[in-house]
C-alpha positions, 0 to 999 in steps of 0.5 A: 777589438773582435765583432762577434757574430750573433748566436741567434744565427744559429737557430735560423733553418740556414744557421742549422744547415751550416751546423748540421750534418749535410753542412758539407753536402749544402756547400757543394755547390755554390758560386764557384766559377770566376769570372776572369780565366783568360789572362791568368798565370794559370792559362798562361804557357807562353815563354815571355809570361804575359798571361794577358796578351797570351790568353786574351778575353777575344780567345775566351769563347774559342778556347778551352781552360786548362785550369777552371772555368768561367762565366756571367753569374756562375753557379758549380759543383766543387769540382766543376764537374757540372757549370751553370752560367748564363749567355746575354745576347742584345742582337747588336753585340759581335758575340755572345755576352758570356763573361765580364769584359775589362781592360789587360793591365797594359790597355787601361790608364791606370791598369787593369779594370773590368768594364761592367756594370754588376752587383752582387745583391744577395746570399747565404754561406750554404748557398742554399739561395744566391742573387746577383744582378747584370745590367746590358745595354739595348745597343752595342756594347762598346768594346772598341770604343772602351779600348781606344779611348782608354789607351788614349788618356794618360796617367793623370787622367780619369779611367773611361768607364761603361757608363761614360760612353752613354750606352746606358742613357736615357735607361736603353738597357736591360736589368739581368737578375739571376738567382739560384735556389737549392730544391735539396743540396743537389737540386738546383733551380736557376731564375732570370729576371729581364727587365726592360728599364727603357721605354723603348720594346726591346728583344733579348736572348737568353741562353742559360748554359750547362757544361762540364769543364773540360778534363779529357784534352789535357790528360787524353783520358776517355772519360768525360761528362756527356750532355743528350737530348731526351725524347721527353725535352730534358736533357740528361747530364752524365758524368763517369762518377755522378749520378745522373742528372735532368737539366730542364728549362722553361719561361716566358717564351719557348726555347730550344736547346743548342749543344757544343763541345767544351773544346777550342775552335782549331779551326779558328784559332789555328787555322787547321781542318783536320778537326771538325767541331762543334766546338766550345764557341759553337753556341756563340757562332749559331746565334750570333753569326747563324752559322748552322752547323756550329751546333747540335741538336741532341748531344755535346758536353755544353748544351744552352737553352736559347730564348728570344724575349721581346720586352715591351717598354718597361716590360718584364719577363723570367726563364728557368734552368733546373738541374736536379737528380735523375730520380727528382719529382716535379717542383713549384720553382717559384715557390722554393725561390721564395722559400729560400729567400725568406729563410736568407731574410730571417737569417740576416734579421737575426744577424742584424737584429741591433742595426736599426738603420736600414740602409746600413743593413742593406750595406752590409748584406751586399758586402755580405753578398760579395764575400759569398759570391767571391768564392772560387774552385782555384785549381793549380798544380805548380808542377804540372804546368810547368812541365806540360800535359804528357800529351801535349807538346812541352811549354818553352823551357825559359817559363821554369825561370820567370815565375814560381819555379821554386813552388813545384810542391804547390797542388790547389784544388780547393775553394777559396775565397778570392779577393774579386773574382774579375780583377784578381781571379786568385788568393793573396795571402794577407788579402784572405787573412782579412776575407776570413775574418770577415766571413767569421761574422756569419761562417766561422766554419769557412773562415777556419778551414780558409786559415787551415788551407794556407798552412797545409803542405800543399800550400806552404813551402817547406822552408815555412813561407806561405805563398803570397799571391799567383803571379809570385808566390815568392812575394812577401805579404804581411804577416798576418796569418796569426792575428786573423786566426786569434781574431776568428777563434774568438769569434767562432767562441763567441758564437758556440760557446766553446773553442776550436782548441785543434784549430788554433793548435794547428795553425799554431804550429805551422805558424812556427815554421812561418815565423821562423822563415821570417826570422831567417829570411827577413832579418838576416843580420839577426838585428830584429829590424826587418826587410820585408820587402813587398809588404802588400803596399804596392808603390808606397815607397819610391822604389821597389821594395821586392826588388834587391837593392844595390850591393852594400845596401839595405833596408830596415823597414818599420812596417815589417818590423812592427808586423813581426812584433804584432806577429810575435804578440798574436802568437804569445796570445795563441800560446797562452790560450792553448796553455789553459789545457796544456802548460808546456806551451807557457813555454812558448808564450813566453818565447814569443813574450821575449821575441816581441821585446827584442822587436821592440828594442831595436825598433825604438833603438834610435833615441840612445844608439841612433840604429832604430826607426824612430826619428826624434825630429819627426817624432815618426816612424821611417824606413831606413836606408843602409849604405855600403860606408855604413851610414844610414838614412831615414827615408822621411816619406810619412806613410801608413809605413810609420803608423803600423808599429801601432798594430803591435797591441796587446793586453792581458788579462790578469784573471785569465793567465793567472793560473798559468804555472810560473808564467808571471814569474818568467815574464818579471824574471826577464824583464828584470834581468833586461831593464833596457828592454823592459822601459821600452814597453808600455807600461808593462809592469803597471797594471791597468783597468781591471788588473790588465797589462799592456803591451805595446811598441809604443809608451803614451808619449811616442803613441801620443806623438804618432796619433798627433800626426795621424788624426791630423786633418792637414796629414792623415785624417780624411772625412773618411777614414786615414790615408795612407799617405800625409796630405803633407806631401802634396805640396811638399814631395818626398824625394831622394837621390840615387846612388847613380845621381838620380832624383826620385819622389813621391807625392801625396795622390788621393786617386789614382797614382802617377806611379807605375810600380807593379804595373798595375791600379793601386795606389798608396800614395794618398787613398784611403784602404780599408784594411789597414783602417780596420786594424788602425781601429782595432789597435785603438780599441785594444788601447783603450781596453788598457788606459779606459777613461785616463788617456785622451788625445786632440781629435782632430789634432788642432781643434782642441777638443779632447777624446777618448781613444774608445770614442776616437776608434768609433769616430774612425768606424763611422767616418769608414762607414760613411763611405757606403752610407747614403748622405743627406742629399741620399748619395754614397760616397764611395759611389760618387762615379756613378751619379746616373745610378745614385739618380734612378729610384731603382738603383740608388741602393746598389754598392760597390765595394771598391778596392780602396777610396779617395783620399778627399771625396771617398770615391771609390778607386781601383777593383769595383769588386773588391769584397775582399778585404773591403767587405770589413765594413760589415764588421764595422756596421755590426754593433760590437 
């Protein structure tokens, strides 16, 4: 299954923008910052790494970022040359609100977790137009109360979030709405809304910033962006390679400008006084605190224009920020605004012009809008920071052995698509495979370039390993690099006409040293059963599967040996596609034909030499653990873990590889000449609907049996979705006995988990994950390509009523979806945490795109903003 984007984007003013030949001038600037620097491995030069407690988010305003920049609703340059974000101060708070606050991974219950009220509402991938909206209590926001309250529950209990503690009650906040309009790609126009939503007056600052991250600290370079004030009121930004810039403001109130430096407080941070400021906090300590002499009045390299709104009940007012080209004439700010915002409408009415239903439209704009604004510049030198600046003193030298030292080559200075800006301010390989192929929907041109990144030098290791995510680039995420490069290839086809052959050659050879590494790394006894390892599944299991096993042991895991098989098939598939214009590559195709056989027979193995992951008695898939006196034992843990080898689909169409030379006769020629491998495939040999053949892990019995359990409401099947656990174990635990006598277990939880593994907030023990649910999906629209109408299971297994897999795969699309449409009482699912939003007219249509969902009620659990991977609901609500 491939949703295809809508070709009449193309003709919209946005859709020539992505096409034209400023495309890149227009993407300039954009959404770039995050919104969590602090705390990240990249800030972090203590000897024990815990970025959390080394760069804690009180240090945040006083000290500068060696790698980036953050701030509330950021707006950047590619470079970060030039920062736009705003500062919020309510009178009350003990500083400015400048970033998200959240808890570090040790302070919350269930780990890290930002404690904000935010949402991306909408945007275009030009950037030419973005809004978001802020929500900001009239009293103090509740920082303390937020930590200590959350380090009082435990495990079992829910996480304490902002509007628990009734700073939001009886509507005592304000509604922040920021907006950006680019005027031409260099002229950017900042709108902020505030919105009284109590009935109550109440006074807000207002403080949109311009600064340039800081550059000159580390290196002792001279050079360095400069920000003064013009006799006229404008400020003129310089930068040592740009042209020179007017930052003007203006709004419902006069202001006037606070300048600072982008450089830490030492005199705070470290008691000395041998330097003087203003320094990067400067801003924050005038306002907040009046200390008059922590800002100035003409130059710094950080200026704010400070306002002073009072609101009367339910009032409302604006002020702007316009940063624009030296030689820029005057502008109607208010005017562009709406142009720009129309021209986003027009071009989200053409990409959904066949969803008629408007609150699945405004869904999808906001999943649309959170992949946009989850855009970062990501800045990392491996290298560099494990050494040091040459002009600072040198990081302990025990970092080089806690985490990356084997990644020195690894130099990013690049726009990514992060997974949620706050909660996992980083890329993770498997997470941006998803975010690509959810971006192809309305930018193929990013979503390739995002597939490309992976797999430059720069970022793949040598030995052909992509990294797999900041705090361990060493880690195993699955391997899915391949099957979203097939799936964004044919999407960009589908919206141009023709395609991009170089970018699926490309990748397609650096994807051979990838899945060579895999082969060597991961199969090291070359049996074809992998070890992955992590595999992304976080605490799925009741061990940790990064970690080595004791001697004499090891694991054959069924998801990373069905991943290997679906990966050998995607690049069967991107080698027969690149064989249409250059036969050599029949050769490969029918390399990763046979690998993919050979997956498949030792994975189903089992039935006649008992060494495979398919259990008789379970009719399942199942890990297996290997013990030092050479028995084994299949670990019975009925997991999302068993249902991957569904992922390992695909059919071939006759007519498209038929003229390919000889490839027919080799792929029969092997199959003959293995007959045990060639009965273990899904009718390969028969062709199907239309003259297809099938490809699968699974025959229609084994893939009757496994579909049984999984669209069994008692097991797998929720109301939303399948979890990744049976339901089975909740009354029945799985357990196991360690070698050291120990008894270990996992339960089925469809919330937050009980378990620790990686320390963190995800769970995979019962939840709902949207990933794996889109893949479960398309597996299934892949099968029924092949059997069409002459296959059918019980769905729901026990209900005995029978079902297509076509109509199975749409009934597993609406029940995901259903967990961001509004219900008959007009309540989302997914928002269930939040009833005084879902209540009040003016924000029952905000959504949140949460990193996974309740395995029963389909509340949303884990990162709030998680339009990574989760933002594949808009490809679900776009008709296929």
């Amino acid at each position: 299954m491939t949703t295809h984007p809508a070709p009449g984007i193309l003709n919209t003013i946005e859709g020539q923008r992505l096409a034209g030949p400023e495309a890149d001038h227009w993407r300039k600037w954009g959404p770039y910052l995050s919104e969590r620097q602090w705390a990240t491995v990249r800030e972090d030069y203590s000897a024990s790494g815990d970025a959390w407690s080394y760069f804690p988010h009180d240090h945040a305003r006083s000290r500068a970022y060696r790698w980036g920049e953050d701030g509330l609703a950021g707006f950047s340059d590619r470079a970060q040359q030039w920062c736009l974000a705003l500062g919020l101060w309510n009178g009350r708070d003990p500083f400015l609100k400048e970033r998200l606050f959240g808890l570090t991974n040790a302070e919350g219950n269930h780990g890290e977790d930002v404690k904000e009220l935010y949402f991306y509402l909408d945007g275009v991938p030009s950037h030419a137009y973005m809004r978001m909206l802020y929500k900001y209590p009239h009293a103090a926001f509740p920082y303390a109360d937020l930590v200590e309250e959350n380090a009082r529950r435990g495990l079992g209990d829910a996480e304490y979030e902002i509007l628990d503690t009734g700073v939001f009650n009886d509507n005592r906040y304000f509604d922040v709405t920021v907006e950006y309009a680019k005027n031409t790609p260099d002229d950017i126009i900042m709108r902020v809304t505030v919105e009284n939503r109590s009935a109550e007056p109440g006074r807000l600052h207002v403080l949109p910033h311009l600064w340039t991250r800081n550059t000159w600290s580390w290196t002792g370079s001279p050079k360095r962006a400069h920000l003064a004030l013009q006799d006229d009121g404008h400020v003129l930004a310089t930068n040592y390679d740009w042209h020179d810039q007017w930052a003007t403001a203006w709004g419902d109130s006069s202001h006037e400008w606070l300048f600072c430096s982008n450089e830490t407080n030492v005199q705070k941070l470290e008691g000395r006084d041998d330097v003087t400021g203003p320094f990067k906090d400067g801003i924050n300590d005038y306002v907040v605190d009046g200390v008059a002499d922590a800002v100035r009045r003409d130059e710094g390299t950080k200026v704010a224009a400070h306002f002073v709104l009072d609101l009367p009940g339910e009032g409302r007012a604006q002020v702007y920020l316009r940063l624009a080209p030296k030689e820029a004439g005057p502008v109607e700010a208010d005017a562009v605004i709406a142009e720009r915002r129309a021209e986003a409408d027009a071009y989200f009415a053409e990409l959904q012009r066949n969803i008629t239903h408007e609150d699945e439209r405004n869904v999808q704009r906001q999943a649309i809008a959170g992949l946009l604004w989850s855009k970062q510049l990501y800045y990392f030198e491996v290298n560099r920071w494990l050494n040091g600046d040459p002009n600072l003193p040198a990081p302990p030298e025990v970092r080089n052995h806690i985490r990356n030292g084997q990644w020195r080559h690894l130099v990013n200075f690049d726009i990514v698509s992060m997974p949620d800006k706050w909660e996992y301010p980083w890329y993770a390989s498997w997470d941006l495979a998803f975010q690509a192929v959810a971006y192809a929907l309305i930018d193929p041109g990013f979503a390739k370039r995002q597939l490309l990144l992976l797999v430059k030098d720069r970022f793949m290791h040598s030995n052909g390993q992509l990294p797999a995510y900041e705090w361990n680039f060493e880690d195993s995420n699955p391997p899915v690099h391949a099957w979203a490069t097939w799936r964004v290839y044919q999407q960009d086809k589908s919206l141009t006409g023709k395609g991009d052959r170089q970018f699926l050659e490309r990748v397609f050879h650096k994807l051979l040293l990838n899945f060579s590494w895999w082969v060597n790394r991961k199969d090291a006894e070359g049996r074809n059963l992998f070890q992955g390892g992590f595999l992304g599944l976080d605490n799925i299991g009741v061990f940790d599967r990064s970690a080595k096993l004791p001697p004499g042991y090891h694991l054959d895991q069924a998801d990373g040996t069905a991943w290997m098989a679906a990966y050998a098939l995607d690049m069967m598939r991107m080698a027969l596609e690149l064989a249409k214009e250059n036969p050599v590559y029949v050769d490969m195709g029918v390399r990763f034909f046979e690998h993919f056989l050979h997956i498949a027979g030792a994975i189903n193995s089992g039935e006649e030499r008992h060494d495979g992951l398919w259990d008789e008695q379970d009719e399942f898939f199942y890990d297996v653990l290997h013990r030092p006196d050479n028995t084994c034992e299949p670990l019975r843990l009925r997991s999302v873990v068993g249902l991957i080898p569904l992922f390992a689909v695909q059919v071939l169409e006759q007519r498209e590889y038929e003229d390919l030379p000889g490839l027919y006769g080799r792929l029969r020629s092997f199959l003959r000449y293995r007959p045990d491998l060639a009965k273990l495939v899904s009718r390969w040999t028969e062709p199907g609907q239309g003259n297809r053949f099938l490809l699968a892990l699974l025959r229609s019995e084994r893939t009757k049996n496994l579909l049984t359990r999984m669209l069994d409401e008692s097991e797998f099947l929720s109301e939303f979705g399948i979890r990744s656990m049976s339901k089975a174990h909740a009354e029945s635990p799985f357990e196991m006995r360690q070698s050291d006598g120990s008894l270990i277990s996992a339960r089925y939880q469809p919330a937050e988990s009980d378990s620790r593994l990686y320390g963190g907030n995800s769970n995979w023990r019962g939840p709902l994950w949207m990933p794996i649910n889109y893949m479960l999906i398309e597996s299934l629209h892949e099968f029924a390509r092949y059997y069409a109408s002459n296959f059918s299971v019980e769905y729901p297994t026990g209900s005995g009523q029978l079902a297509s897999l076509e109509d199975v795969a749409n009934s597993l699309s609406q029940r995901l979806t259903r967990l961001f449409l509004k219900d008959e009482e007009g309540n989302r699912p997914s928002m269930s945490a939040y009833p005084q939003l879902q209540n009040d007219p003016a924000s029952r249509d905000l959504v949140l795109f949460h990193e996974y969902f309740h395995g029963e009620t389909g509340r949303g659990l884990g990162a709030s903003h998680q339009t990574g991977w989760s933002a594949l609901v808009a490809l679900l609500l776009q008709p296929r």
